[in-house]
PyMOL Python script that loads the backbone (N, CA, C, O; Angstrom):
from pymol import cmd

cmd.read_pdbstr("""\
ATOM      1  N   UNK A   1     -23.299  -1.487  26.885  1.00  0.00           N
ATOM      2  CA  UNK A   1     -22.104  -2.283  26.711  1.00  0.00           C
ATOM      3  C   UNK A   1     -22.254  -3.232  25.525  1.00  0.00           C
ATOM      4  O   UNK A   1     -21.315  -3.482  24.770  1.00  0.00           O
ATOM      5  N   UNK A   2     -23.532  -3.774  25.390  1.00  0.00           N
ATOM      6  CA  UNK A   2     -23.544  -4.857  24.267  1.00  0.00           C
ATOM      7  C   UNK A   2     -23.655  -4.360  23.042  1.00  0.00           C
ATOM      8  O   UNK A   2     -23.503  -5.049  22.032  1.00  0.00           O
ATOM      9  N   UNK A   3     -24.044  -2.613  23.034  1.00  0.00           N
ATOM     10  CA  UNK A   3     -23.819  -1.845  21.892  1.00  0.00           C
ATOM     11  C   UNK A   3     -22.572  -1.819  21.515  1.00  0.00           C
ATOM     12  O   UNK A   3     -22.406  -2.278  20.385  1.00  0.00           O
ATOM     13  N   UNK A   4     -21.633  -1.451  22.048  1.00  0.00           N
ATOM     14  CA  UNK A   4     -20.288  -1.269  21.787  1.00  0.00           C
ATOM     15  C   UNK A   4     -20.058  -2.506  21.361  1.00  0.00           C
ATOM     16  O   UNK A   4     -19.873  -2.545  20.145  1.00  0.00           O
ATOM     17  N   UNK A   5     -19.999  -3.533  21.903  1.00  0.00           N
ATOM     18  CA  UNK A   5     -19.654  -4.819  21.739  1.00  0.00           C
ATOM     19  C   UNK A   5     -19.677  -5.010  20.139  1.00  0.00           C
ATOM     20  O   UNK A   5     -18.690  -5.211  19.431  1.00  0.00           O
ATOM     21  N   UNK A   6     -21.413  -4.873  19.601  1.00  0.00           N
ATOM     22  CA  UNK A   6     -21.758  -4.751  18.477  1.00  0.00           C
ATOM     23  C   UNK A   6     -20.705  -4.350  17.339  1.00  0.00           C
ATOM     24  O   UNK A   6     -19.996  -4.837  16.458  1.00  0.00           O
ATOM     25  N   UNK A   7     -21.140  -2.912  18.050  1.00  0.00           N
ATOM     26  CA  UNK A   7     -20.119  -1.852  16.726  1.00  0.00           C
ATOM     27  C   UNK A   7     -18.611  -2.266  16.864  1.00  0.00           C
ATOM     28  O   UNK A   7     -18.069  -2.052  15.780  1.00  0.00           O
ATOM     29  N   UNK A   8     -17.745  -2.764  17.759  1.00  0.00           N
ATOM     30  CA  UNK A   8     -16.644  -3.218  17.260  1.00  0.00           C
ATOM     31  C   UNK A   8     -16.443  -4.649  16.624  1.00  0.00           C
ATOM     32  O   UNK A   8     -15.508  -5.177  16.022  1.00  0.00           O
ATOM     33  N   UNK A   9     -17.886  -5.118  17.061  1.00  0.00           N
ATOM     34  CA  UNK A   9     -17.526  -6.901  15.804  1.00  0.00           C
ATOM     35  C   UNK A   9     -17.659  -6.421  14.404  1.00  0.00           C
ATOM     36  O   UNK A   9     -16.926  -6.612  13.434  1.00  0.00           O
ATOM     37  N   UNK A  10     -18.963  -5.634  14.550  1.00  0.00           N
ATOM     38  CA  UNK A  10     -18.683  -5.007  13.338  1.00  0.00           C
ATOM     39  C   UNK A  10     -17.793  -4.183  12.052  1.00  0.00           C
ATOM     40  O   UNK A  10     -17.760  -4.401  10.841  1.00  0.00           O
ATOM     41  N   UNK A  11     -17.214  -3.313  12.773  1.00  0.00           N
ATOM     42  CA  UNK A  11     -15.907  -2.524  12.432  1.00  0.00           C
ATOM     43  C   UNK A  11     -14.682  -3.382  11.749  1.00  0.00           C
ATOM     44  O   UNK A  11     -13.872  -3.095  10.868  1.00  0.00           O
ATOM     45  N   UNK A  12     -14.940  -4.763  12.677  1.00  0.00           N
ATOM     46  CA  UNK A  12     -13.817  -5.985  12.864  1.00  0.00           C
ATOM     47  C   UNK A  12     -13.992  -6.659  11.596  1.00  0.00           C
ATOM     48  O   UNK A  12     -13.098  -7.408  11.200  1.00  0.00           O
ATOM     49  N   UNK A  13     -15.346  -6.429  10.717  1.00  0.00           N
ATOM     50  CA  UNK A  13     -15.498  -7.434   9.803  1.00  0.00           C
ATOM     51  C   UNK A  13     -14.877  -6.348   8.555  1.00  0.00           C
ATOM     52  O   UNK A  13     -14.132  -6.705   7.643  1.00  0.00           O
ATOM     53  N   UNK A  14     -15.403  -4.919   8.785  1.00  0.00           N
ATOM     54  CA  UNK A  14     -14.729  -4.588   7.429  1.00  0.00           C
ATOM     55  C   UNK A  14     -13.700  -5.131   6.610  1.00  0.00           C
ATOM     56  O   UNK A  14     -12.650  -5.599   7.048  1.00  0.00           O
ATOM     57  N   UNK A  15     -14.089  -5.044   5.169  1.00  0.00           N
ATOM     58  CA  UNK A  15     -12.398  -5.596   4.466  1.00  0.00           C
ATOM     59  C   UNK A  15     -11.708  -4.078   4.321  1.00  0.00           C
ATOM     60  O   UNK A  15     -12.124  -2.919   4.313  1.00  0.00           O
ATOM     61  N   UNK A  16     -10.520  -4.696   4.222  1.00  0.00           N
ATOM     62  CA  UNK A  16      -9.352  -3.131   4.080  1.00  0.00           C
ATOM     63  C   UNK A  16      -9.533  -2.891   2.328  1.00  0.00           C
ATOM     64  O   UNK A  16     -10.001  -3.496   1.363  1.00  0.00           O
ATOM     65  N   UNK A  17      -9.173  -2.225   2.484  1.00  0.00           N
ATOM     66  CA  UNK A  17      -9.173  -1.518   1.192  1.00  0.00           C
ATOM     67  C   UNK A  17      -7.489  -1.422   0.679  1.00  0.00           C
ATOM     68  O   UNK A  17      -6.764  -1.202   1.649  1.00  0.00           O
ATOM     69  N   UNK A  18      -6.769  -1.535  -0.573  1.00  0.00           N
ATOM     70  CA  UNK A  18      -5.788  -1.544  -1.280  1.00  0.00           C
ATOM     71  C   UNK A  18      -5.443  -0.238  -1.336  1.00  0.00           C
ATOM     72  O   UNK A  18      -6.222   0.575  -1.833  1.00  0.00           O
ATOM     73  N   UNK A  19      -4.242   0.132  -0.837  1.00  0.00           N
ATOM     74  CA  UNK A  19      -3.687   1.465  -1.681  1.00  0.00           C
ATOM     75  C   UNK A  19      -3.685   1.979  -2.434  1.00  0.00           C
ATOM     76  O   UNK A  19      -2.651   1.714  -3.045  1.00  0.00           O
ATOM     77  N   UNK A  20      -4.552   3.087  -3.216  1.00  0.00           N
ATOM     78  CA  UNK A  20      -4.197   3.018  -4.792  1.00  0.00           C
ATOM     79  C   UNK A  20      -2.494   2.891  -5.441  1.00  0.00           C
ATOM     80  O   UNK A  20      -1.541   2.630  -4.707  1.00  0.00           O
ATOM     81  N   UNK A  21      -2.403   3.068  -6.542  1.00  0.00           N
ATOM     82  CA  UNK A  21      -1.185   2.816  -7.257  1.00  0.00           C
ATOM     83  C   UNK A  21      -0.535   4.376  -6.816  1.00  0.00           C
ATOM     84  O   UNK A  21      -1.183   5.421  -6.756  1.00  0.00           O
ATOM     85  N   UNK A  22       1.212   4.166  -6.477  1.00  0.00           N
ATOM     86  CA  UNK A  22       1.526   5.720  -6.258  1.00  0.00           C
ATOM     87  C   UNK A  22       1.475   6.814  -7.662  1.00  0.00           C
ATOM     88  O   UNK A  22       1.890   6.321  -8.712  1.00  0.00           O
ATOM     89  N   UNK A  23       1.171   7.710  -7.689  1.00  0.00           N
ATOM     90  CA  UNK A  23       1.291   8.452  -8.429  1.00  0.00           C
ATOM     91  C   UNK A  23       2.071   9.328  -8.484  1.00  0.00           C
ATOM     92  O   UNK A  23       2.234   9.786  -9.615  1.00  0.00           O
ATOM     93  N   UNK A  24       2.728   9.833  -7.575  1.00  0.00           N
ATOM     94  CA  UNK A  24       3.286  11.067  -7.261  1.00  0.00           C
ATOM     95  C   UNK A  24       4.660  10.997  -8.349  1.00  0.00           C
ATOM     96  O   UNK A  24       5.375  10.058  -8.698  1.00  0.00           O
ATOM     97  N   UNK A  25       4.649  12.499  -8.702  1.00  0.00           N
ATOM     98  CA  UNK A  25       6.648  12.907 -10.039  1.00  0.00           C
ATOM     99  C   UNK A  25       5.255  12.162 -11.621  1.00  0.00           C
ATOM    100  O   UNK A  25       5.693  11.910 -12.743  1.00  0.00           O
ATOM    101  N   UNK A  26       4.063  12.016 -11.337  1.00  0.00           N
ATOM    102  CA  UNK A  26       3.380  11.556 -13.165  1.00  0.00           C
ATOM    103  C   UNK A  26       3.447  12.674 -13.463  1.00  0.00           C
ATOM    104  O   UNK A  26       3.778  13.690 -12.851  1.00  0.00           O
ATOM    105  N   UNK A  27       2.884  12.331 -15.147  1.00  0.00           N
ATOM    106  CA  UNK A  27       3.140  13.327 -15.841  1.00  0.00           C
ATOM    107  C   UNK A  27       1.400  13.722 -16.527  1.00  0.00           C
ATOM    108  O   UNK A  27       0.607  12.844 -16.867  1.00  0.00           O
ATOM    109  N   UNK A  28       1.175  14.922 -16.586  1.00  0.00           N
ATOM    110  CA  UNK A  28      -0.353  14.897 -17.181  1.00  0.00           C
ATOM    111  C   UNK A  28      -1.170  13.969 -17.778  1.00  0.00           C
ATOM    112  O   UNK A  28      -0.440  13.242 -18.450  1.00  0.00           O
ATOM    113  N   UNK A  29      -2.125  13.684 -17.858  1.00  0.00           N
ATOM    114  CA  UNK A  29      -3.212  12.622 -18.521  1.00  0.00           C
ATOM    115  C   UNK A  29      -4.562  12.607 -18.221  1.00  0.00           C
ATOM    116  O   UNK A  29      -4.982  12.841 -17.088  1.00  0.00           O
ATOM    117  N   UNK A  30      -5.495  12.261 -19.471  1.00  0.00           N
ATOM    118  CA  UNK A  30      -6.996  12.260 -19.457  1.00  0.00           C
ATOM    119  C   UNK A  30      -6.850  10.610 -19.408  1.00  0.00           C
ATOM    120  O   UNK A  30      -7.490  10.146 -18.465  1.00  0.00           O
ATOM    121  N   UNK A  31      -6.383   9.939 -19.942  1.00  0.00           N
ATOM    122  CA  UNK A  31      -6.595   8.845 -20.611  1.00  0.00           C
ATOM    123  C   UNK A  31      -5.354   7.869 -20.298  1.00  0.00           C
ATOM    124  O   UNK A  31      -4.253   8.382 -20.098  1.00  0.00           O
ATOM    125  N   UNK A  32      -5.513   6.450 -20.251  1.00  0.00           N
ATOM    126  CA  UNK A  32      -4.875   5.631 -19.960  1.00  0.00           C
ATOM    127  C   UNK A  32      -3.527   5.133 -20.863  1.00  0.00           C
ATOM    128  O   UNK A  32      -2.521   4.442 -20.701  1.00  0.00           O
ATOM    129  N   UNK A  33      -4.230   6.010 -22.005  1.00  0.00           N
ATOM    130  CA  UNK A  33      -3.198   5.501 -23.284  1.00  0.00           C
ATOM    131  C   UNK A  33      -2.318   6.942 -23.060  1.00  0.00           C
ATOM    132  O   UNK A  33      -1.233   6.853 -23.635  1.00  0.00           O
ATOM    133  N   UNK A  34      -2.418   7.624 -22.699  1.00  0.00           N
ATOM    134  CA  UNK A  34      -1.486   9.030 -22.789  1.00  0.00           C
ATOM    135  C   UNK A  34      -0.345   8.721 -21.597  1.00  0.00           C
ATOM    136  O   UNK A  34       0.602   9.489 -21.429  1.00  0.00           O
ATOM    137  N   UNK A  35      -0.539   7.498 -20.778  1.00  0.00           N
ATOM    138  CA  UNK A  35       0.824   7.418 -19.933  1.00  0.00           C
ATOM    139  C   UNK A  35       1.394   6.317 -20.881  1.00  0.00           C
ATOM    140  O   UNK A  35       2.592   6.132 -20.666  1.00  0.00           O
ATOM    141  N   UNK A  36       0.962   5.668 -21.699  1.00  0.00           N
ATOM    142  CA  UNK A  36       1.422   4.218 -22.701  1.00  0.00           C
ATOM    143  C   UNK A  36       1.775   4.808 -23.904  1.00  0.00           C
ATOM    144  O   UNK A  36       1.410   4.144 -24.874  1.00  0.00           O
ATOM    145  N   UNK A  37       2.184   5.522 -24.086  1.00  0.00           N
ATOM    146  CA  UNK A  37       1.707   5.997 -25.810  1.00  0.00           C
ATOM    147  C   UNK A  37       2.293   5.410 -26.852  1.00  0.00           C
ATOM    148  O   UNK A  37       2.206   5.873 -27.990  1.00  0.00           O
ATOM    149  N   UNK A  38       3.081   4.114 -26.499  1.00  0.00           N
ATOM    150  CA  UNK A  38       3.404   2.936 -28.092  1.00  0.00           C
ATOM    151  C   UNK A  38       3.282   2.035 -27.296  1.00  0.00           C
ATOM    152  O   UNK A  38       4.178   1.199 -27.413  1.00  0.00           O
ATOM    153  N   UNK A  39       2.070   1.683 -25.998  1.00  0.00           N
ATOM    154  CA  UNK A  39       1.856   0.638 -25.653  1.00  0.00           C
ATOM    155  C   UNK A  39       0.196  -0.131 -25.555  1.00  0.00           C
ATOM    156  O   UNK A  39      -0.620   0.679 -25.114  1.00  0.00           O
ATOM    157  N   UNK A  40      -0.050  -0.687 -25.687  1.00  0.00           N
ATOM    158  CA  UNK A  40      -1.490  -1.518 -25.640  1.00  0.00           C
ATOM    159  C   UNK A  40      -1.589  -2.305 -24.882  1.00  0.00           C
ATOM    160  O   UNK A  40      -2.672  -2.441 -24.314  1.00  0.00           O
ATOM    161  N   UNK A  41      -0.239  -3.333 -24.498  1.00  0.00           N
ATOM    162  CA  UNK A  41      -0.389  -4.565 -23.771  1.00  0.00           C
ATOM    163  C   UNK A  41       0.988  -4.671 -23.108  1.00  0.00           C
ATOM    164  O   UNK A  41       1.945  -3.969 -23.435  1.00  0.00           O
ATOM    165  N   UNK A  42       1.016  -5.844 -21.904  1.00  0.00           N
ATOM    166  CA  UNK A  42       2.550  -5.437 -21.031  1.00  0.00           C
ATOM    167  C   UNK A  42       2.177  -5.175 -19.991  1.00  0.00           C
ATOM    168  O   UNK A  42       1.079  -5.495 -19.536  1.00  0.00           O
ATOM    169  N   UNK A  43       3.424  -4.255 -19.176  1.00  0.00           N
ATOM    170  CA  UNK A  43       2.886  -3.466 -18.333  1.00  0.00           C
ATOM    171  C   UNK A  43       2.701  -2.405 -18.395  1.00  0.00           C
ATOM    172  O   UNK A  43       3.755  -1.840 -18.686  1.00  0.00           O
ATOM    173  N   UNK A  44       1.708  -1.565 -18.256  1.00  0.00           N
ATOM    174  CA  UNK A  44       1.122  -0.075 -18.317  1.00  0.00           C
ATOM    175  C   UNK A  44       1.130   0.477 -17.247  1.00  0.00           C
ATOM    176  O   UNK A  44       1.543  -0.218 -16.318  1.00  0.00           O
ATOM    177  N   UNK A  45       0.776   1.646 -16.979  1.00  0.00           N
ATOM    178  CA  UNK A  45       1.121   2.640 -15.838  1.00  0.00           C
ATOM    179  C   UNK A  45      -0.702   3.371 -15.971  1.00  0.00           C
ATOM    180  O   UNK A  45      -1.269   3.326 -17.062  1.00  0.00           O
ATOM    181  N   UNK A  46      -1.379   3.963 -14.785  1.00  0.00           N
ATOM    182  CA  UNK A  46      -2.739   4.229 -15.034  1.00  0.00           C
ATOM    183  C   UNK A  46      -2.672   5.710 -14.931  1.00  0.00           C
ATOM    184  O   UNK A  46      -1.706   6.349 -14.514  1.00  0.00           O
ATOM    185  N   UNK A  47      -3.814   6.191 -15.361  1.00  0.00           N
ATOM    186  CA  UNK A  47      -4.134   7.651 -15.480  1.00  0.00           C
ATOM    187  C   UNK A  47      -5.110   7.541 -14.186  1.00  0.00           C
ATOM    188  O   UNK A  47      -6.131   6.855 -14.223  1.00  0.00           O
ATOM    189  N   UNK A  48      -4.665   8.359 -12.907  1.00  0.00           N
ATOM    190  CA  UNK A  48      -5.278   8.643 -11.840  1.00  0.00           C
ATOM    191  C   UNK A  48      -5.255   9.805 -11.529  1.00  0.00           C
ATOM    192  O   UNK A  48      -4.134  10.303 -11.426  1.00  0.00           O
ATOM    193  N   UNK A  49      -6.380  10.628 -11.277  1.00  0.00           N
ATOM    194  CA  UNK A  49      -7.142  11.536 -11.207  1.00  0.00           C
ATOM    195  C   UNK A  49      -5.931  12.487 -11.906  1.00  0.00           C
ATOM    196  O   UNK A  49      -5.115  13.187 -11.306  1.00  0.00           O
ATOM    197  N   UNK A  50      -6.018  12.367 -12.807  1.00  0.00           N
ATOM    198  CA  UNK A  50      -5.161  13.578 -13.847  1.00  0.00           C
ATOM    199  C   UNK A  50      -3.762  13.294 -13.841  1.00  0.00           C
ATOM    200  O   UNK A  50      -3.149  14.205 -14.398  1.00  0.00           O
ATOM    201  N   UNK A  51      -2.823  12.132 -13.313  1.00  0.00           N
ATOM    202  CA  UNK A  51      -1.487  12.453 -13.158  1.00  0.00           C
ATOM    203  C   UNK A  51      -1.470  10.863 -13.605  1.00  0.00           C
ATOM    204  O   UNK A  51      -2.393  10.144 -13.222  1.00  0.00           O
ATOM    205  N   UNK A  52      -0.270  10.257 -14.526  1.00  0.00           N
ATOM    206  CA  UNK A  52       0.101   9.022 -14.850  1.00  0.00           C
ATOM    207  C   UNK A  52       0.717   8.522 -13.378  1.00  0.00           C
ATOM    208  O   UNK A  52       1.168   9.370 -12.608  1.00  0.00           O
ATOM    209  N   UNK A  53       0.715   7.423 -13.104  1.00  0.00           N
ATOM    210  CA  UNK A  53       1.383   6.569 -11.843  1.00  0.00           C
ATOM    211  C   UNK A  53       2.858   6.525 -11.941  1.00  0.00           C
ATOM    212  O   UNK A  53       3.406   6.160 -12.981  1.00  0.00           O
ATOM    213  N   UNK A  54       3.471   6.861 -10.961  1.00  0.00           N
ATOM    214  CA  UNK A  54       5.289   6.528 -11.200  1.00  0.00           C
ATOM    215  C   UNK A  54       5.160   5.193 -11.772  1.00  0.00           C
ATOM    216  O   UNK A  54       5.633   5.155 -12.908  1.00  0.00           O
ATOM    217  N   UNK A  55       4.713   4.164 -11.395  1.00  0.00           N
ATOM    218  CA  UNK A  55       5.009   2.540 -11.810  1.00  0.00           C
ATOM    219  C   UNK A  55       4.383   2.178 -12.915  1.00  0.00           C
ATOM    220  O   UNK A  55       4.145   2.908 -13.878  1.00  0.00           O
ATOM    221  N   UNK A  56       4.121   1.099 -12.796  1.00  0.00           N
ATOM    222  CA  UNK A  56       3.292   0.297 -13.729  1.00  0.00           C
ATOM    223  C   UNK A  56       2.688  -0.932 -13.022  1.00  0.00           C
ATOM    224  O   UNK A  56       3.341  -1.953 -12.805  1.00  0.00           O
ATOM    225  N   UNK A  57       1.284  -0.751 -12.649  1.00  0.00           N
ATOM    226  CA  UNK A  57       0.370  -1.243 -11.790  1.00  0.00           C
ATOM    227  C   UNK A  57      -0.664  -2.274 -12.586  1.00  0.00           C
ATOM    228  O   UNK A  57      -1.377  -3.090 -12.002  1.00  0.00           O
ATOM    229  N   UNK A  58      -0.614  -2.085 -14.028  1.00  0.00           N
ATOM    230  CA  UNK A  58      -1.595  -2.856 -14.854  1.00  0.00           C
ATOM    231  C   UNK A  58      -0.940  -3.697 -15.794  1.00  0.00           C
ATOM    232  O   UNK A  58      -0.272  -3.329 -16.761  1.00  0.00           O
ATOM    233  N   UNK A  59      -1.167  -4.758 -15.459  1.00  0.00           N
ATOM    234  CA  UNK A  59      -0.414  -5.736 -16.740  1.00  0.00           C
ATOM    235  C   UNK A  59      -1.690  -6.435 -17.678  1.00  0.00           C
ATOM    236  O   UNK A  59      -2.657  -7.043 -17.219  1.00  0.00           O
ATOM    237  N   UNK A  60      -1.463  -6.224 -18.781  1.00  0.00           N
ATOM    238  CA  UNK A  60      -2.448  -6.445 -19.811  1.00  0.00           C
ATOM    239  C   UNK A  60      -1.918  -7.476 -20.829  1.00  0.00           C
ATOM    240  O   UNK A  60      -1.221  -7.075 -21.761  1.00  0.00           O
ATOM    241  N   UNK A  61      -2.252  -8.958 -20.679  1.00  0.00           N
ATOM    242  CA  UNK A  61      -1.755  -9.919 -21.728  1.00  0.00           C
ATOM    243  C   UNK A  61      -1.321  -9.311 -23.002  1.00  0.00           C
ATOM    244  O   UNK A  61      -2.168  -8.510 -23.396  1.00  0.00           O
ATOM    245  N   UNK A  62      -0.081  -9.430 -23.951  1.00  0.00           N
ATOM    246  CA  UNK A  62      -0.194  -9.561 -25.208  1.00  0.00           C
ATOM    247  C   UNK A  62      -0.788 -10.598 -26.100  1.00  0.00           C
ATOM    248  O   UNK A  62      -0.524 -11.781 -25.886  1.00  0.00           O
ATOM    249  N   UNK A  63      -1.422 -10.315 -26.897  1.00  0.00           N
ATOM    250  CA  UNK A  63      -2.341 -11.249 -28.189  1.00  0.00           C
ATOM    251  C   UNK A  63      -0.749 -12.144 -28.457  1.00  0.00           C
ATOM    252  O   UNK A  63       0.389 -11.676 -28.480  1.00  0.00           O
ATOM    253  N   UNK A  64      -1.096 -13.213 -28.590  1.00  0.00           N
ATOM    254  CA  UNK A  64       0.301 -14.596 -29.125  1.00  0.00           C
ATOM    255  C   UNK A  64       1.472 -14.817 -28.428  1.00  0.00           C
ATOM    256  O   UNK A  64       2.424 -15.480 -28.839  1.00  0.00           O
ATOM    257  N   UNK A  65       1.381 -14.213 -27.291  1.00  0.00           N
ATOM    258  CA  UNK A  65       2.324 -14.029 -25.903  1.00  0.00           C
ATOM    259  C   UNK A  65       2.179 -14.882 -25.235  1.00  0.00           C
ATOM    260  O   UNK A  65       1.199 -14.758 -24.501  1.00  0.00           O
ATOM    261  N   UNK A  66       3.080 -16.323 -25.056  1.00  0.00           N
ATOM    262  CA  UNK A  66       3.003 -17.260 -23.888  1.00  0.00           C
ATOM    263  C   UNK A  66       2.720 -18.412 -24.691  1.00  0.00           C
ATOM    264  O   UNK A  66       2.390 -18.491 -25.874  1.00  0.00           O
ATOM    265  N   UNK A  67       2.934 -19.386 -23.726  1.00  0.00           N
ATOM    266  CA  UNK A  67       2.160 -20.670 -24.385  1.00  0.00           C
ATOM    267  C   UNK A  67       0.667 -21.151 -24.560  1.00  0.00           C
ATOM    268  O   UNK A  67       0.375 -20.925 -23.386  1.00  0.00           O
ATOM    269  N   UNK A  68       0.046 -21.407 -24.841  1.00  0.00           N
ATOM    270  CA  UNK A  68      -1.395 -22.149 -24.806  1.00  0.00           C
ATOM    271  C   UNK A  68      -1.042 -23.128 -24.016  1.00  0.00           C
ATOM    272  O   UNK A  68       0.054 -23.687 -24.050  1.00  0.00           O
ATOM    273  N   UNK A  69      -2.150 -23.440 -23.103  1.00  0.00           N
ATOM    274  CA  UNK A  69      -2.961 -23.907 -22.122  1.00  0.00           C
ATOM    275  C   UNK A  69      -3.693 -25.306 -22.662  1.00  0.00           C
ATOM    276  O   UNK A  69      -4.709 -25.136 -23.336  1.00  0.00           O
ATOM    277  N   UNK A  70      -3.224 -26.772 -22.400  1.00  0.00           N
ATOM    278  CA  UNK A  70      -4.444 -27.307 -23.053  1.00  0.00           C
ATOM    279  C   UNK A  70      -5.522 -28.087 -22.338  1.00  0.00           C
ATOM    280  O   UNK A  70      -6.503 -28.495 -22.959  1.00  0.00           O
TER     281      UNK A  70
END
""", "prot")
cmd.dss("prot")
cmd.show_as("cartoon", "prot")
cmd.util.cbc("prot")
cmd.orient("prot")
């Protein structure tokens, strides 16, 4: 009994894990820039396991974008 006990405090502590980003309707890709292709910075969309993401899951600062911080 105090085994069980164990293995479910345990189980209890795991952290969950995030959904990956959906992918499903992408379009082919090796590379992160082949779902961006006149983009660098913004929001981008990822190359997951061979298929671009329907969305755009990665936002990447633009260089001179925003105010400074002082």
């Amino acid at each position: 009994m105090a085994g069980l006990l164990a293995l479910a405090t345990a189980l209890a502590g795991c952290p969950r894990t995030t959904p990956p980003p959906d992918r499903m309707g992408g379009m082919p890709c090796e590379t992160h820039s082949d779902c961006n292709p006149d983009a660098e910075c913004g929001e981008l969309a990822l190359c997951i396991t061979g298929l671009c993401e329907a969305g755009h899951s990665l936002v990447v600062p633009c260089p001179g974008v925003g105010e400074r911080v002082p």
